[in-house]
N, C-alpha and C positions, 0 to 999 in steps of 0.2 A: 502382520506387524511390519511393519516401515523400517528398514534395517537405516542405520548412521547417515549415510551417503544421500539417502532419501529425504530424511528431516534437516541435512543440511541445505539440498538441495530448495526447501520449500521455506525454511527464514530466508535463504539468499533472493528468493524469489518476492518476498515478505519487505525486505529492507531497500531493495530494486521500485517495486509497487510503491513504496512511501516518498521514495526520493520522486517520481514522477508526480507522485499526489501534491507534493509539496510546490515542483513546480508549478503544478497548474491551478494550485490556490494561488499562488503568489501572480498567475498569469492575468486570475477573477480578478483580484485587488488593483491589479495595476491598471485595469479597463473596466473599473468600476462606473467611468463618468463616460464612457465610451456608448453615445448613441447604436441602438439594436445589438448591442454584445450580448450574447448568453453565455450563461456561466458554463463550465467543462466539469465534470469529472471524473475519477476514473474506477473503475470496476475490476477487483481484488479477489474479494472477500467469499463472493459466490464462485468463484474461479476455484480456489483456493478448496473452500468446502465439497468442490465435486473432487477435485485431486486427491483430496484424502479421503473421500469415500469408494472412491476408485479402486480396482482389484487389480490394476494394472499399476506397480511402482514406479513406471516411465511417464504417467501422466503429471510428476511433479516438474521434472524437466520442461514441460511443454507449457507451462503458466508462464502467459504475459497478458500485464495486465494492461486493460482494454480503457483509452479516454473516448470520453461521452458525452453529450450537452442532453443531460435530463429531461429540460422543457419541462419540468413540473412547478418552478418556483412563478410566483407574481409576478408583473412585468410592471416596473414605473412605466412615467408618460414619455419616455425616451427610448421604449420599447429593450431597456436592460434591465437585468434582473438579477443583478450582483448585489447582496446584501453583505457589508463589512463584519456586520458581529455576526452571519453566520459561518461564514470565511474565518474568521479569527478563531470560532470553535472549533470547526472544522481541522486547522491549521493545530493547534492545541493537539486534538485527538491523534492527528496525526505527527505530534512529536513523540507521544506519548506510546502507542503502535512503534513507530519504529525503534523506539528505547526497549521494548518489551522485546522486538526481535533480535537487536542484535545482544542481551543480554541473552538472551538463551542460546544465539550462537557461540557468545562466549565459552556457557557454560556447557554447552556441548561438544568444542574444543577440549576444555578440559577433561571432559569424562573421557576423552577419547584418548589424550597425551597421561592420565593417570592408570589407564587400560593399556598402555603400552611401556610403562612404564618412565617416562620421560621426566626427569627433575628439573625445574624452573628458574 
């Protein structure tokens, strides 16, 4: 079981990962019409899931997440392959992800300031 410090450890790690995602959608968008740009992104999630299957509680510290150029998406005649509305969802999902994490950091703060008894 993942004591406090652990699970903090992996939102911060969580809200860290989304602020880079975020960049590097907004980097797709911006070289959208950019001749041979492939798109970036970055790699989290499977990070993330070995860390907490991990018997080792130090491997939350160690998550950094990783940018990538896929090379799986279509390529126009420009040789890029930046599609806008899948960026925009992408972008979406990824507002959405880091709303989930730092709510639950929030509320992990709290358990921890109502566990030690701290009034607000």
């Amino acid at each position: 079981m993942a004591n406090s410090f652990d699970v903090i450890r992996l939102l911060e790690a969580g809200i860290k990962a989304e602020g880079i995602r975020q960049s590097t959608i907004a980097s797709n968008i911006a070289n959208i019409e950019t001749p041979g740009y492939r798109r970036l992104d970055v790699k989290f999630e499977q990070l993330l899931s070995k860390a907490i299957d991990s018997s080792d509680p130090k491997e939350a510290a160690k998550i950094e997440p990783e940018v990538f150029q896929p090379l799986t998406t279509p390529l126009r005649s420009n040789g890029n392959d930046v599609n806008l509305e899948a960026e925009i969802g992408e972008m979406l999902k990824n507002s959405l992800r880091h709303a989930a994490y730092t709510r639950l950091l929030r509320r992990k703060f709290a358990q921890m300031e109502t566990a030690i008894g701290v009034q607000g």
